[in-house]
N, C-alpha and C positions, 0 to 999 in steps of 0.2 A: 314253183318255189325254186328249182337249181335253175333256171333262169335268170330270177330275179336275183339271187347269189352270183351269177356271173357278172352280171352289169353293177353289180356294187364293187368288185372284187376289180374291175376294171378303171371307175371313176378316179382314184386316188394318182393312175400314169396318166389319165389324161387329164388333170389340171395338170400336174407337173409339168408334162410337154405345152401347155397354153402359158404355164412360167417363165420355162425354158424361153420361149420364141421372145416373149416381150424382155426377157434380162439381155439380149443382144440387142436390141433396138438401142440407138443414143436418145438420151432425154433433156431438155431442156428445159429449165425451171428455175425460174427468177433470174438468178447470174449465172446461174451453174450449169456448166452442160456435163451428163455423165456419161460416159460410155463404157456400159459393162464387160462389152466384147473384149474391148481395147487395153480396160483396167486402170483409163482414165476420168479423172474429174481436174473440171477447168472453173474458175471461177474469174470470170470478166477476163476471158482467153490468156490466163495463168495458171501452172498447172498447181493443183494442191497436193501437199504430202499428205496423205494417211497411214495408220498407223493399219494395219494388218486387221485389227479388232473393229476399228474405226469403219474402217473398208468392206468390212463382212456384215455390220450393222447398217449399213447406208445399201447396200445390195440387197440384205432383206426390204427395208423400208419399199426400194424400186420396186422389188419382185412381187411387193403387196401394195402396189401403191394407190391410194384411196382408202386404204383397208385399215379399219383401228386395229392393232393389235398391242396383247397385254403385255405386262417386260415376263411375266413368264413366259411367253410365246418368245417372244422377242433374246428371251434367253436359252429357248431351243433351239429357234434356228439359227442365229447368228451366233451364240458362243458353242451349240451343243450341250445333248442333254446331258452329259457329265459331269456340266461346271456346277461346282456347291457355292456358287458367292451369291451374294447379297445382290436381289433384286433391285436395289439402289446404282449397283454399275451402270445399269441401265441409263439411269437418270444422268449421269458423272457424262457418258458416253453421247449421249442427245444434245446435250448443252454444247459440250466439245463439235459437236459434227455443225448445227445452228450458226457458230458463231462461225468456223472454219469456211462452210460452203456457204454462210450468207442467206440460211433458208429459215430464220426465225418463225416467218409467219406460214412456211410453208411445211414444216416440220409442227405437228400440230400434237399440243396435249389433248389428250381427251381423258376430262373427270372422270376418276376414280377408277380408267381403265389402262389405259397405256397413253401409245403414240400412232399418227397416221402420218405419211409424208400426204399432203394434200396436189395437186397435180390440176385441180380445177380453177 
C-alpha cells in the first residue's frame, strides 16, 4: 500500500517535467511558428503582438496540445484559479487568438466541452 502511495504522489512532477520539455521545443502549425522558450509567435515570418492573457492562453493550448480541455480548465491554468469571471472570457479569448495566429481550423471547438489546439 505505502508503495503504491509513493508512485502516485510522484506521477503529478513527472507529467509536469514531460510539459516542461515540450513548452521549450518551437512549434510550427499552419502559419504560425511558436516558440515558447523565446516568448515568440510568428505568423508568416511576422512577429504577432499578444496580449499577456492572450500569451498565457496559447501556451496552455501548446502545453496540451491534442488535448480537449474545458474553459474551466482552461481557466485554471491560463488565467488561475483565483479569477471569478465568466467562463465565456474564454470563448472572447479563442476567437481573438484564431483570427490573430491564423489557426481557425487548428484551434479546435469541441461540443459541449472546450477547445483543443489540434497539431495533426
Amino acid at each position: 500500500m505505502g508503495r503504491m502511495a509513493a508512485i502516485h504522489r510522484r506521477l503529478p512532477e513527472q507529467e509536469t517535467a514531460v510539459r516542461d520539455i515540450h513548452a521549450h521545443k518551437p512549434l510550427d502549425i499552419g502559419p504560425c511558428h511558436i516558440d515558447l522558450a523565446a516568448g515568440r509567435v510568428l505568423v508568416e515570418g511576422k512577429d504577432v503582438p499578444l496580449t499577456p492573457q492572450e500569451y498565457s492562453l496559447l501556451k496552455t493550448l501548446v502545453e496540451n496540445q491534442n488535448l480537449a480541455l474545458s474553459r474551466d480548465k482552461l481557466l485554471a491554468l491560463a488565467w488561475g484559479y483565483n479569477y471569478g469571471g465568466d467562463t465565456r472570457t474564454v470563448d472572447v479569448h479563442i476567437q481573438k487568438l484564431r483570427h490573430k495566429l491564423k489557426l481557425s481550423r487548428q484551434i479546435q471547438t469541441v461540443y459541449k466541452l472546450g477547445y483543443r489546439l489540434s497539431t495533426e
